[in-house]
N, C-alpha and C positions, 0 to 999 in steps of 0.2 A: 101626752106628758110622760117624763119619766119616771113617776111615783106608780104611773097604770100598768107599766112594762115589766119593770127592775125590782126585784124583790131581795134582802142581802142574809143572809145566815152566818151568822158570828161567832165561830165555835170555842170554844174556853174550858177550862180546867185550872183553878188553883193560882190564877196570876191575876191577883186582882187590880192590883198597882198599872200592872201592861194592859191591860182592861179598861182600864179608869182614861188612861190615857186615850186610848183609841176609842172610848166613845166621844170622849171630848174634842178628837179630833171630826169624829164623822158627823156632829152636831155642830160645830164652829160654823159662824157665819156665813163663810167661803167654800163650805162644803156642797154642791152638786145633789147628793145623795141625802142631804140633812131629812129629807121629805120622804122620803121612800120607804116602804115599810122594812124595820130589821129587826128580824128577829135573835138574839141573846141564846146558843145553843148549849144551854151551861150541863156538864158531863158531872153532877153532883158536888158541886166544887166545895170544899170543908175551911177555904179562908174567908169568908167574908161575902165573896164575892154577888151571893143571891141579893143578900144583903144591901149591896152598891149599887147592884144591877135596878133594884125593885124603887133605887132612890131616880135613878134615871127616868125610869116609867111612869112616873109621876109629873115628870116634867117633858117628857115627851110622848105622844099617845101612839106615835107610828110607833114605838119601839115595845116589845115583845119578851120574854122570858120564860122562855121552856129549860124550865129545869128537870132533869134525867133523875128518877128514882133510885138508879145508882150510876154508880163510873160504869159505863159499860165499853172501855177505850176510847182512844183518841183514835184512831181507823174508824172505830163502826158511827161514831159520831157524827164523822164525814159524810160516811154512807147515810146516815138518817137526814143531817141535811138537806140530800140530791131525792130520800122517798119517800118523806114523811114532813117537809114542812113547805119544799117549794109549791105554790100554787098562780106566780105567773109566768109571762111569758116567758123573762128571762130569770136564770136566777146567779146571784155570785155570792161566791165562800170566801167569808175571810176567818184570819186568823186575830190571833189577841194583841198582835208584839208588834205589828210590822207599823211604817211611817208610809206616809200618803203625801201627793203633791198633785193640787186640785187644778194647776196653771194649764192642761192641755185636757182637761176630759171631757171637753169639745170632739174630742176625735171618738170619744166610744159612746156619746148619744148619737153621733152621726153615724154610728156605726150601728146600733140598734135600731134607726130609726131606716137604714138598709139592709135592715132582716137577716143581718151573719150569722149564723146558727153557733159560731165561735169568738169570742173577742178577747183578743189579747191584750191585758192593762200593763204589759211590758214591751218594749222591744226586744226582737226577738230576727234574726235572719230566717227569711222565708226557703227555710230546707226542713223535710220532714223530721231529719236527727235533733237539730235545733229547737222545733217546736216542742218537741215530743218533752223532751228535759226541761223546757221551760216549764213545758205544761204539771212538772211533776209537785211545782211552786201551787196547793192547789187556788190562792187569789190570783194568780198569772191569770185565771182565763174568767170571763164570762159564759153561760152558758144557755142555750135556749131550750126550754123544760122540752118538748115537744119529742127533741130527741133520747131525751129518759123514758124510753124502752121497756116491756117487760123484760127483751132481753139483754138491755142494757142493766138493769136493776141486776138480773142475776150475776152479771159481773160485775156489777159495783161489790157485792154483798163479798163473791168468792174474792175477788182481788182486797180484799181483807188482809191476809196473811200474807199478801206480797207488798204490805206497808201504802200502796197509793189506790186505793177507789175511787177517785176519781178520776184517773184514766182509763178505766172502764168508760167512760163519756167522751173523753176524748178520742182513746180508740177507735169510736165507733164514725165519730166525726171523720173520719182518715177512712175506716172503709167506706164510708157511704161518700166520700168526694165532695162534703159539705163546705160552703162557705168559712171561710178565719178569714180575718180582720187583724193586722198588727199594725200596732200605731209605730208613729213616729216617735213618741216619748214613754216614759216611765210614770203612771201614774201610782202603784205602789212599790216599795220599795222592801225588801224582803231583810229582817233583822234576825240572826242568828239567833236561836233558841237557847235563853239561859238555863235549859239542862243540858246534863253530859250525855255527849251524842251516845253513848251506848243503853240512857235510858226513855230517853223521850216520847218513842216509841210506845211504851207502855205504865208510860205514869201514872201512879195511884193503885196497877195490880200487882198480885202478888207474883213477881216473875218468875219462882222459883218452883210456882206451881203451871205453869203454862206448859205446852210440848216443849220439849228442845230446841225444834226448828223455828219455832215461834221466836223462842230464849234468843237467839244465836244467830238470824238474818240479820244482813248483810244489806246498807243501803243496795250495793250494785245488783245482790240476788234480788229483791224486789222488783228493780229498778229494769233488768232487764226479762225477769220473767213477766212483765207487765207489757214489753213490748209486743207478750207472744199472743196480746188480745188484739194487735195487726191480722190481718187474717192474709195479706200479702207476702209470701215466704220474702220476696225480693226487696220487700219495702221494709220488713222484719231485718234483715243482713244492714242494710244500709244507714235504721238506725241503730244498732246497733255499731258500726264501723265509724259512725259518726259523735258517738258516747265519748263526752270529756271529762267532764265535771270534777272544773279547774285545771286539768294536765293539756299537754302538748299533745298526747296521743291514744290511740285504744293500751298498746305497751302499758304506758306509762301508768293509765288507770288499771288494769291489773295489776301491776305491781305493788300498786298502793293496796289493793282489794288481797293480796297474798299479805303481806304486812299484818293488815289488821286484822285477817283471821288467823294469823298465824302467833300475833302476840295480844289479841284479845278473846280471837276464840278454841287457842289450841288447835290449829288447823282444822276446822270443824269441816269435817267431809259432805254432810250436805251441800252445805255451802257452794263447794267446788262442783258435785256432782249439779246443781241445780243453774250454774252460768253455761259449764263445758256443752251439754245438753243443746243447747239456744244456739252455739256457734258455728259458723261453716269451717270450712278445714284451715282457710289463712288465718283468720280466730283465734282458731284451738292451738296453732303451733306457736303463737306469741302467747294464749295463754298458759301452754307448760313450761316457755322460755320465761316466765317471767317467775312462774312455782321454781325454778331451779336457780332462779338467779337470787332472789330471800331466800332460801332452803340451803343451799348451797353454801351462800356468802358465809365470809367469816365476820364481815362488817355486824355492827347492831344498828338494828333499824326501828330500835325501840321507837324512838321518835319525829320518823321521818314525815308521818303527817299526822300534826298535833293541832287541834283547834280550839277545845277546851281552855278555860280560863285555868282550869286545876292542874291537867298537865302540862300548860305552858311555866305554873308558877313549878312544878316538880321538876323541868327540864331545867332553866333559868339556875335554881338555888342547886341543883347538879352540877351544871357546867360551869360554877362562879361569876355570875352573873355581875354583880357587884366588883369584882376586881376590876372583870373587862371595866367596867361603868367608871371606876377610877382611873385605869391608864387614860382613857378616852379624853377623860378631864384632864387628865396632866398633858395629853397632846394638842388640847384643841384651849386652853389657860389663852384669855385673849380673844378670844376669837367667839360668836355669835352662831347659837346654831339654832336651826328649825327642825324638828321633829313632823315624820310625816307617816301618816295612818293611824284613827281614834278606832280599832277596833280592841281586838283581845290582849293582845299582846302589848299593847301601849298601854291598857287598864292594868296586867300586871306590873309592867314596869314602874307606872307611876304609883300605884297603890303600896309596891312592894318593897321599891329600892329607891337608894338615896341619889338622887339625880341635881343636887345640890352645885355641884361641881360643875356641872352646864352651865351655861347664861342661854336661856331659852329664849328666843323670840316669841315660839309660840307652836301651836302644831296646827299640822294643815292635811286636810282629807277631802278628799269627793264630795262624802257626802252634807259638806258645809255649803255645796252650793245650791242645794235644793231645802236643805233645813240652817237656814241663817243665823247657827249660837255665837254668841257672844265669847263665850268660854266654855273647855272640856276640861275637867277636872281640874280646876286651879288656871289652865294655861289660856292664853288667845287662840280662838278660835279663827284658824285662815281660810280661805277659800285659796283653789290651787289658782286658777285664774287670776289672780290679784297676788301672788309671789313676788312678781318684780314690784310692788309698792314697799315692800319689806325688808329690811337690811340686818343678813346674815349671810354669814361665811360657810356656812357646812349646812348639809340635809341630811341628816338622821336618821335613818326605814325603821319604825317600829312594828316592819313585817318581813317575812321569807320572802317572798316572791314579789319584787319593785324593780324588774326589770323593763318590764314596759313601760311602767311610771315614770322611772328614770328617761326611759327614750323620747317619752309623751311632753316633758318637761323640757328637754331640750330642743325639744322641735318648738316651746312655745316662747325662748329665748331666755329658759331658767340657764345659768353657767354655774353655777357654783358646785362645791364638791361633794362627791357622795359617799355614807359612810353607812356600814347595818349598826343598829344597839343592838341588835342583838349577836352573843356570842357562837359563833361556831365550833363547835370541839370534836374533830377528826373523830372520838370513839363513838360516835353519834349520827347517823345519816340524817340531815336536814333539805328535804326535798326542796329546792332552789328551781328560781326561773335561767 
């Protein structure tokens, strides 16, 4: 059975609302996992949360609560997870925030039940660079305790400071030649963390007392000094060379990686000194092409890659956000339009400006067709698949980059026209598909 196998560790800090939720999800009727022991890995949490947690345990007895005597990070959290609570065969990490879709997880008991020492709950293309950054999502993978190492533990513990400990497990999975498993579907679904990316990391310490390098890493410096628990120099280059995350190209992700140490961390030299390192020579010359090409420019690139709710709402109310949003109404007066993408940028827009001047049909995202709402924030909720049932004149992007969307759309026999809400303002580089 899978209750004897599959064991789940929940890790959490301070989001007791995201919490509430996702127990409620992992305990619903339709849940797989409802049975299987989970344990609640609470990092001293000061809202509530022991509190909610201990109301759950009562109503369920497979469920667990270990609460941490203090915050001791959200990294070593992880790491205690993987050496101090798994005790079967397999074990999987989740997080607090993220959505779940129980319709395919057919494919990872069949999967456990085939002894993959890896299983992946996302799709994912079967190439080491692909897995590896999948694997960095750390509920992306399941994992079988067997391979938790003494000398996996000590890279779990050191890969600490390079933000992902749990690929110290994965790694190891890739030199030893083991078994992965990647399904065909998405059974979690990974939701953007409601803090600002530059503190998430370390939420609840006090950062100002931490090292510098600690302060001042860099998703990519983590991301790729982690690679270098590969122990295949050639398998090292290639993820490496294969590293996107989001961009077109390896370029393209430095470039972004200059940006944001250059206008969040003062060009912090570790930083640089800690990727160049890792790189082979073609690497290293698109990575100083890309240090010269921010350094150099006259352009501002304050906000060429902005994700945050806070500085989308400071880019927006910069660029006049609200005028564009009036012409757009006096051009489109008459006319029917659909808004499309429910993430950041469409929460500030509807939260923040007056969109009164639209005749909205409704807005439509991806991921309404695994989670079926009714409504996002006041409007109809669409699924993209079901567009042509809907009658409107214009599509709307309440995102940067809906280039493939747009092309995705047209292959599916969407015709109508495309238009961004959001403003572009020349003194401002806005990283585009």
């Amino acid at each position: 059975m899978l209750r004897d196998k599959l064991e789940i560790v929940l890790i959490t800090y301070n989001r007791k609302d995201y919490l509430q939720d996702t127990l409620n999800t992992l305990f619903r009727e339709d849940s797989p996992i409802r049975n299987c022991d989970i344990t609640v890995l609470d990092n001293n949490s000061t809202d509530g949360t022991g509190e909610m947690v201990d109301g759950f345990c009562k109503l369920y007895p497979n469920l667990k609560h270990v609460r941490n005597p203090i915050n001791i990070g959200g990294n070593p959290n992880v790491a205690k997870a993987f050496t101090e609570v798994s005790s079967k065969e397999y074990i999987w990490i989740l997080c607090d925030n993220d959505k779940y879709c129980w319709d395919n997880f057919s494919e990872i008991e069949n999967a456990i039940e085939q002894d993959y020492d890896v299983i992946f709950t996302q799709n994912c293309e079967n190439k080491i660079a692909e897995m590896f950054y999948k694997a960095t999502f750390a509920p992306a993978c399941i994992y079988k305790t067997k391979n938790i190492t003494p000398t996996v533990v000590e890279n779990i513990y050191d890969n600490i400071r390079f933000l992902f400990p749990h690929l110290a497990v994965f790694a190891w999975n890739i030199n030893k030649n083991n078994r992965i498993f990647i399904p065909q579907n998405d059974t979690i679904i990974q939701v953007i963390n409601p803090e600002d990316n530059r503190t998430v990391f370390n939420r609840g310490l006090e950062a100002e007392f931490l090292p510098e390098p600690r302060r001042n890493i860099l998703w990519l410096v983590g991301y790729i000094n982690s690679i270098e628990l590969i122990n295949d120099k050639k398998v090292q280059n290639e993820t490496i060379e294969g590293c996107r995350h989001y961009h077109k190209s390896l370029y393209e992700l430095f470039k972004t990686f200059m940006i944001q140490n250059k206008y969040d961390r003062n060009n912090y030299g570790y930083n640089f000194s800690q990727i160049f390192r890792l790189l082979n020579f073609s690497q290293r010359l698109r990575f100083i092409l890309a240090y010269l090409r921010v350094n150099l420019s006259l352009k501002n690139y304050k906000y060429y890659e902005i994700r945050t709710y806070d500085d989308w709402a400071e880019y927006l109310e910069k660029i006049g956000e609200q005028k564009y949003i009036d012409i757009l109404s006096e051009i489109l007066k008459g006319k029917k339009v659909l808004l499309y993408g429910a993430g950041i940028v469409s929460q500030v827009l509807i939260d923040k400006y007056n969109l009164s001047g639209l005749d909205i049909a409704g807005i439509a995202d991806k991921k309404f067709e695994t989670f079926e709402e009714e409504t996002y924030k006041g409007l109809k909720a669409i699924q993209p698949s079901k567009l042509q049932n809907y009658d409107f004149d214009y599509i709307l992007f309440t995102m940067k980059l809906y280039k493939k969307i747009e092309t995705s759309l047209r292959e599916q026999g969407v015709t109508q026209k495309v238009l961004p809400l959001i403003k572009r303002d020349r003194k401002y580089i806005l990283r585009v598909s």
